[in-house]
OpenMM code with the backbone's topology and positions (N, CA, C; nanometers):
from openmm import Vec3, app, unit

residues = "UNK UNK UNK UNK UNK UNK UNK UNK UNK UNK UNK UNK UNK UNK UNK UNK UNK UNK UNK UNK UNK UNK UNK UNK UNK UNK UNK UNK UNK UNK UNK UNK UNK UNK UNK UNK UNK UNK UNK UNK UNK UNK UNK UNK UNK UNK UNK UNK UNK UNK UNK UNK UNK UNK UNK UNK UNK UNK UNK UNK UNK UNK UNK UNK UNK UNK UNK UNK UNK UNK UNK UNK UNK UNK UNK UNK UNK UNK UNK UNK UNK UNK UNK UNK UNK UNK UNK UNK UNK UNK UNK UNK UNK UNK UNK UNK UNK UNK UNK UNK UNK UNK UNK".split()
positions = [
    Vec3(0.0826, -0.1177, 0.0000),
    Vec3(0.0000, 0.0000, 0.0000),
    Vec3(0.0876, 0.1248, 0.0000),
    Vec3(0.1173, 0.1927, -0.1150),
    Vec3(0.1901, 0.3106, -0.1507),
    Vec3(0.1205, 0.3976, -0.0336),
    Vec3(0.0210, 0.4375, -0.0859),
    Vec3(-0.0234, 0.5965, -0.0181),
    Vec3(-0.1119, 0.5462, 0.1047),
    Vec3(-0.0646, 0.4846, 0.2216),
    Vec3(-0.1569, 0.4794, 0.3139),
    Vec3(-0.0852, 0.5635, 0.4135),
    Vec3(-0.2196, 0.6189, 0.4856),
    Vec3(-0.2523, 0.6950, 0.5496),
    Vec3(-0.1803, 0.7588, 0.6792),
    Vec3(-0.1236, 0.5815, 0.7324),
    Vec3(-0.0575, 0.5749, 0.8415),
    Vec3(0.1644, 0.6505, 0.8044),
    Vec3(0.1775, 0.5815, 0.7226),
    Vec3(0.3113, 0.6333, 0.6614),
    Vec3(0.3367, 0.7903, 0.6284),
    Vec3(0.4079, 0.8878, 0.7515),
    Vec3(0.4430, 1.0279, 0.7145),
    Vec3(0.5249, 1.0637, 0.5747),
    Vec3(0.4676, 1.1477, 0.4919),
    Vec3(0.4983, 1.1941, 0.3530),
    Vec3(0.6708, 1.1799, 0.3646),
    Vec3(0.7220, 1.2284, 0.2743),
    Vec3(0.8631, 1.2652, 0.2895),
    Vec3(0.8860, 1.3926, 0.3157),
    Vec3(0.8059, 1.4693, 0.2789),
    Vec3(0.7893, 1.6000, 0.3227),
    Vec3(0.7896, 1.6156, 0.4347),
    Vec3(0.6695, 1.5539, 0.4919),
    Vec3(0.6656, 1.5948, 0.6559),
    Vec3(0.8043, 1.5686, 0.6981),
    Vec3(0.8282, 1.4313, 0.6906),
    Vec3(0.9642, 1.3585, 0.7679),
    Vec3(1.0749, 1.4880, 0.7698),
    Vec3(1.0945, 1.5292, 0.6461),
    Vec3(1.1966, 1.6463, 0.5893),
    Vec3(1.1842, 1.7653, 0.6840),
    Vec3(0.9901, 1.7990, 0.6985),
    Vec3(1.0091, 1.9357, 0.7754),
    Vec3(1.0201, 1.9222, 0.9036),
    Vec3(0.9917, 1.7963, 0.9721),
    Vec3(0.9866, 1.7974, 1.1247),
    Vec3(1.1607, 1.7952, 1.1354),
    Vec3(1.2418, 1.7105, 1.0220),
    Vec3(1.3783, 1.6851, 1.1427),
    Vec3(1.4617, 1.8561, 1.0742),
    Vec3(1.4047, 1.9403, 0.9847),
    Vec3(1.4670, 2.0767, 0.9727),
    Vec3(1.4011, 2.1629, 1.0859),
    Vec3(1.2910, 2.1809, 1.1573),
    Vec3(1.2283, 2.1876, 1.2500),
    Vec3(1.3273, 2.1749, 1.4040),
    Vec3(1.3615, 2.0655, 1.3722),
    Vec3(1.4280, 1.9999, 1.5060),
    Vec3(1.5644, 2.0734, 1.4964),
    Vec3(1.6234, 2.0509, 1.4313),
    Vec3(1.7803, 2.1061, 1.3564),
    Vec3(1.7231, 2.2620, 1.3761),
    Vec3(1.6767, 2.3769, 1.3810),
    Vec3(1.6639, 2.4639, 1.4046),
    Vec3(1.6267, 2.5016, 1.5452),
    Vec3(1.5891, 2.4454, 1.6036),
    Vec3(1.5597, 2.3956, 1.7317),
    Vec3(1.6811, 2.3867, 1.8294),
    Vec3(1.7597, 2.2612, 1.7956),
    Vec3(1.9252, 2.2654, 1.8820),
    Vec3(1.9904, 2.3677, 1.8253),
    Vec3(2.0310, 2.4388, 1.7136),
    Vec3(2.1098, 2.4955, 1.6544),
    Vec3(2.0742, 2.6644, 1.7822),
    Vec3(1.9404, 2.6774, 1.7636),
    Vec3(1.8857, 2.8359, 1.8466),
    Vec3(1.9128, 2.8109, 2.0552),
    Vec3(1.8949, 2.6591, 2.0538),
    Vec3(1.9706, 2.6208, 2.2009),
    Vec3(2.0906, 2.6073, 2.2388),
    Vec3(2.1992, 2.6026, 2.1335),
    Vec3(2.3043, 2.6173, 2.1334),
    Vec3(2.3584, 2.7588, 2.1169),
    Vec3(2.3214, 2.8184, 2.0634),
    Vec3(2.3157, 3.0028, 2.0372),
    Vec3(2.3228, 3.0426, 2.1417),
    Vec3(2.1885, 3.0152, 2.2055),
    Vec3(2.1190, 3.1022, 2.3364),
    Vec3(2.2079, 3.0300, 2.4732),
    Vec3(2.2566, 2.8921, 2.4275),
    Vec3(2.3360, 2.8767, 2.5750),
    Vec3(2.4894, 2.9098, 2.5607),
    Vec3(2.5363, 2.9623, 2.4423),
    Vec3(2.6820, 3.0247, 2.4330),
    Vec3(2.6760, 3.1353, 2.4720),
    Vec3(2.5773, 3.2585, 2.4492),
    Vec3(2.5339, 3.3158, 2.4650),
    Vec3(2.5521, 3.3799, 2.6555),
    Vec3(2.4501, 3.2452, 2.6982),
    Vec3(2.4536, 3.2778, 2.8496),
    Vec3(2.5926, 3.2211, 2.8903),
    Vec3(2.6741, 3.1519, 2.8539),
    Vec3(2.7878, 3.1108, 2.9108),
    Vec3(2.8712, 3.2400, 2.9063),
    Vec3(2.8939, 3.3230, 2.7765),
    Vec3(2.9912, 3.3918, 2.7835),
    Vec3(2.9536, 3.5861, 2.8683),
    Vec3(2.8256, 3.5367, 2.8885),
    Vec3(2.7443, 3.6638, 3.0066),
    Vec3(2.8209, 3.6012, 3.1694),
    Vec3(2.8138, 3.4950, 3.1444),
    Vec3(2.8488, 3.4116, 3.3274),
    Vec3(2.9890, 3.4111, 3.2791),
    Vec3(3.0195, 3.4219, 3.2070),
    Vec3(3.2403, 3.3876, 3.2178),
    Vec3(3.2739, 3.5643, 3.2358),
    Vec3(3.1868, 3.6603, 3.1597),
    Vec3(3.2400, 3.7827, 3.1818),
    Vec3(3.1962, 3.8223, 3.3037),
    Vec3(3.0773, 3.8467, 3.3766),
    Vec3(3.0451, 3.8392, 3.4917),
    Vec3(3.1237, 3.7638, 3.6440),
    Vec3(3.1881, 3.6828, 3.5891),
    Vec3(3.2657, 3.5804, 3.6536),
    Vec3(3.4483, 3.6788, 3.6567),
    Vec3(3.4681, 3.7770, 3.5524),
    Vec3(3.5877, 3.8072, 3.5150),
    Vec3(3.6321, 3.9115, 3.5700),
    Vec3(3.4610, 4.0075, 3.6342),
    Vec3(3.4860, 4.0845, 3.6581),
    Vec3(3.4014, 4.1765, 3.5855),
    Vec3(3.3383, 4.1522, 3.4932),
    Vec3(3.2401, 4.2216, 3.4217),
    Vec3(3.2838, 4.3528, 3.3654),
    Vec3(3.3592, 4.4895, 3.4145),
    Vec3(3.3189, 4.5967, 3.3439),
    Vec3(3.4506, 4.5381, 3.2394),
    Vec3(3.4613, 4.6526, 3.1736),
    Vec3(3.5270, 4.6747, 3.0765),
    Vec3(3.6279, 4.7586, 3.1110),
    Vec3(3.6377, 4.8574, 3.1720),
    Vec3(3.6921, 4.9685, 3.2460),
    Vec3(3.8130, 4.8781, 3.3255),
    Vec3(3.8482, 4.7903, 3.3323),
    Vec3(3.8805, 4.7114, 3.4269),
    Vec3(3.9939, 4.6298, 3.4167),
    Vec3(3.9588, 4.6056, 3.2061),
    Vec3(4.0876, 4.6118, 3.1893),
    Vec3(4.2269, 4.6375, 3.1711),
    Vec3(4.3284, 4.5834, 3.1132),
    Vec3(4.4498, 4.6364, 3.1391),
    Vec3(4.4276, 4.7052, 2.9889),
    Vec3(4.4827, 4.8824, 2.9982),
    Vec3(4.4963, 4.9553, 2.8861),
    Vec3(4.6646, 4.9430, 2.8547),
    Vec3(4.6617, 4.9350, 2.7034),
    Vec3(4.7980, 4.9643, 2.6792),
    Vec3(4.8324, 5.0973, 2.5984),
    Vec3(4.9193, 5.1751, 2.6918),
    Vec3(4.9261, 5.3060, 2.6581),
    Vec3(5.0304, 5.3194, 2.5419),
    Vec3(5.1907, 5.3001, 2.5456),
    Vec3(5.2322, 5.2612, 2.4427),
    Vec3(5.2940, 5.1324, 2.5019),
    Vec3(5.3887, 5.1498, 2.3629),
    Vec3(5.4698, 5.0315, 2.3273),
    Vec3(5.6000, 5.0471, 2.2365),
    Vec3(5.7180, 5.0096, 2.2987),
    Vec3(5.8318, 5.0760, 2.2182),
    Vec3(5.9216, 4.8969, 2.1886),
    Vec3(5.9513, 4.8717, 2.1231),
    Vec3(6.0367, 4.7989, 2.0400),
    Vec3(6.1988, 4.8488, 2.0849),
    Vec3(6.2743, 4.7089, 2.1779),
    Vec3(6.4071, 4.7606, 2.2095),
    Vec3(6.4876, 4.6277, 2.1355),
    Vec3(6.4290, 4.5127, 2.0624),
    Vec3(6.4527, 4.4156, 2.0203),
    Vec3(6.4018, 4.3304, 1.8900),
    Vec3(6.4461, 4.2609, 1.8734),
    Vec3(6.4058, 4.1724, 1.8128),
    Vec3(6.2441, 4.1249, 1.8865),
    Vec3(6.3002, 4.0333, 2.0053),
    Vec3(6.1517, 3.9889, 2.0645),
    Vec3(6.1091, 4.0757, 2.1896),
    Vec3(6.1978, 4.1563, 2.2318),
    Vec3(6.1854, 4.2755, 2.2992),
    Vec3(6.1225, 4.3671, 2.3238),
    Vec3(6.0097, 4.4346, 2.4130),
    Vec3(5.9281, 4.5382, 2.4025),
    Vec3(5.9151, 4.5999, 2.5675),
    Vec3(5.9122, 4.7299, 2.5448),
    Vec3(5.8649, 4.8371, 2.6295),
    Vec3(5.7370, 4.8492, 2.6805),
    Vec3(5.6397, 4.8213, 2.7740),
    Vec3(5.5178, 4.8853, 2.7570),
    Vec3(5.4918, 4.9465, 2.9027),
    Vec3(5.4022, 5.0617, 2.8675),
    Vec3(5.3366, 5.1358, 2.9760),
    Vec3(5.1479, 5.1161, 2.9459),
    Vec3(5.1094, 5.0466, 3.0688),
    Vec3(5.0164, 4.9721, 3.0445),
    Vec3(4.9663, 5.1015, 3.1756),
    Vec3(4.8389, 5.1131, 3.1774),
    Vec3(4.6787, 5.1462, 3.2956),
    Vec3(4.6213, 5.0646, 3.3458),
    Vec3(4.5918, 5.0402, 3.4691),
    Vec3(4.5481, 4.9161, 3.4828),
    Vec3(4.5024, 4.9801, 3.6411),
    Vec3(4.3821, 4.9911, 3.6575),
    Vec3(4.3146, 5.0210, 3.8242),
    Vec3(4.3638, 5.1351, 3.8832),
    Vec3(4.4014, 5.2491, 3.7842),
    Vec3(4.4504, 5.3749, 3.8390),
    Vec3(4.5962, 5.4054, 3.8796),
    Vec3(4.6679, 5.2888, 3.8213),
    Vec3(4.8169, 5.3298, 3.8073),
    Vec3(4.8751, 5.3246, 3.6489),
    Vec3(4.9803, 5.3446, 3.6501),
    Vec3(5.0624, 5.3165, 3.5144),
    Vec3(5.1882, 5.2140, 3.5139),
    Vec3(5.2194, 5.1380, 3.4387),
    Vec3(5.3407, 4.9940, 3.4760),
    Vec3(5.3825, 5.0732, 3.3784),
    Vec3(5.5485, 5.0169, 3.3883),
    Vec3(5.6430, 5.0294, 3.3189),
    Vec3(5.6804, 4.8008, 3.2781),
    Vec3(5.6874, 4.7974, 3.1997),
    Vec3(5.6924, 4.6534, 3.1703),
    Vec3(5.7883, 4.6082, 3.0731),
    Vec3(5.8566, 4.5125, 3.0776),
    Vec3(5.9170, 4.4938, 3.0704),
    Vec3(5.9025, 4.3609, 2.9782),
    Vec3(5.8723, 4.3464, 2.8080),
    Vec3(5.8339, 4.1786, 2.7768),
    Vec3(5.8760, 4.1196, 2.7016),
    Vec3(5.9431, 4.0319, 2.7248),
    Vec3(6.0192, 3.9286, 2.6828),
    Vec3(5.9509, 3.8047, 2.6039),
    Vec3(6.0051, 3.7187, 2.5197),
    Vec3(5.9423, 3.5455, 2.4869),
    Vec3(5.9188, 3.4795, 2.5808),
    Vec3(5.9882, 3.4987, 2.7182),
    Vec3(5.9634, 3.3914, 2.7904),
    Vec3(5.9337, 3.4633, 2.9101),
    Vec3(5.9049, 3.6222, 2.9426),
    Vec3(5.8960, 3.6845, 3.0625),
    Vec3(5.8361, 3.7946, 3.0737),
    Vec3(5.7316, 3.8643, 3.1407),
    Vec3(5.7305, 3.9904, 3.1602),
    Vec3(5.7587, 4.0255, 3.2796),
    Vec3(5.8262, 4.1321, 3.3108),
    Vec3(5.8563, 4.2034, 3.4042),
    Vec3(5.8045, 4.3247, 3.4659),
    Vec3(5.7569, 4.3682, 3.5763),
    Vec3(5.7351, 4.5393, 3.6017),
    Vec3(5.8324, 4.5789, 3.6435),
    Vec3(5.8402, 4.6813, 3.5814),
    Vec3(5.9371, 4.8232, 3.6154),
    Vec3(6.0050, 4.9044, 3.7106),
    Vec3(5.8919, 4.9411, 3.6505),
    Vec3(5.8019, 5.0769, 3.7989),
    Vec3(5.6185, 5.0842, 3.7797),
    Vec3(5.6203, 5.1399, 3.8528),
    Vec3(5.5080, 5.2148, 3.8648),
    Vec3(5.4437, 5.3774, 3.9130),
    Vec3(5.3709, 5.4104, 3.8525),
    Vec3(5.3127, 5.5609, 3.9074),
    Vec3(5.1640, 5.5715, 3.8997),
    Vec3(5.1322, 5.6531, 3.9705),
    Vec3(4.9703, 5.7185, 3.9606),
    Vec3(4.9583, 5.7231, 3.8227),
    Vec3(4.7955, 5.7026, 3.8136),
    Vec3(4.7959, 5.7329, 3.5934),
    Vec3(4.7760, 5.9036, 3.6329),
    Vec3(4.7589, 5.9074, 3.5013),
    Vec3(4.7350, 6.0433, 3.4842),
    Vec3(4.8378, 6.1797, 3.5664),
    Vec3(4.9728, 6.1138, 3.6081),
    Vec3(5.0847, 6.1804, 3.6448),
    Vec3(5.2135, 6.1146, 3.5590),
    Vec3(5.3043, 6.2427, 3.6088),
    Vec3(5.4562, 6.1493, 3.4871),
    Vec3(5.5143, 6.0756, 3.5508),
    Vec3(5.5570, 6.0097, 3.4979),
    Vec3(5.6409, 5.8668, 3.5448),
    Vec3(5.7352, 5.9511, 3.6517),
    Vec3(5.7951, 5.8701, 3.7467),
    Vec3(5.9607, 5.9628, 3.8368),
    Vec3(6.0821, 5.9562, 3.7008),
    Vec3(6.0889, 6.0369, 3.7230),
    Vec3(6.2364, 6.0791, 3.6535),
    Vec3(6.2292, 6.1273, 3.5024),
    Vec3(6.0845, 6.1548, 3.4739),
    Vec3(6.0546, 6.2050, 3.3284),
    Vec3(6.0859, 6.3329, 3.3220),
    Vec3(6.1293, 6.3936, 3.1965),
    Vec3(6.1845, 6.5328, 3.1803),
    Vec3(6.0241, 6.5838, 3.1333),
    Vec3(6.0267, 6.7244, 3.1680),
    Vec3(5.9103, 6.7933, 3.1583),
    Vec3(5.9079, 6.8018, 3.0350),
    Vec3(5.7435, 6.8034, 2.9753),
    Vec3(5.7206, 6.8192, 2.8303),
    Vec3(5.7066, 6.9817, 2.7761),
    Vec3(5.7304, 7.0196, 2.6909),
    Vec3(5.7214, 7.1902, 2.6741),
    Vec3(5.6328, 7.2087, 2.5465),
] * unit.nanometer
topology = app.Topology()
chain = topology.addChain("A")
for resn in residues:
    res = topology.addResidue(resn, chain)
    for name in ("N", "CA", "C"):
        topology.addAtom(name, app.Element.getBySymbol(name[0]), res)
């Protein structure tokens, strides 16, 4: 019996499992979604919060300078392939110790 009654079309079969497949695909969305709200929330949430990099000077090959912001001070850093180092440090928004005045 070709066309009985009881046997779902191919169609149907087709639209229920694209149905379904749209289904996990929008639960998987919506739970990456909430994971990466709970990992930033978890991180510390603002944005403000992170580390700014103010510059960056090149003394090497793999070698670099940086003066980074980070919670209302300023680093002097020091970064290497295999190391970073701090410096110094100062208040942000003041000059480093031992900077010559700007004119």
């Amino acid at each position: 019996m070709n066309g009985s009654p009881e046997a779902p079309s191919f169609a149907m079969q087709l639209g229920g499992t694209a149905l379904a497949l749209v289904f996990v695909l929008a639960l998987a969305w919506f739970a990456l979604r909430g994971l990466k709200a709970l990992q930033q929330r978890a991180a510390g949430g603002a944005a403000g919060d992170a580390p700014q990099v103010l510059r960056s000077t090149g003394v090497g090959p793999r070698e670099r300078l940086l003066v980074v912001r980070y919670r209302g001070r300023e680093y002097l850093l020091g970064v290497t392939a295999g190391a970073i180092s701090a410096l110094d440090s100062w208040p942000a928004g003041t000059e480093p110790p031992g900077a010559e005045p700007r004119l």
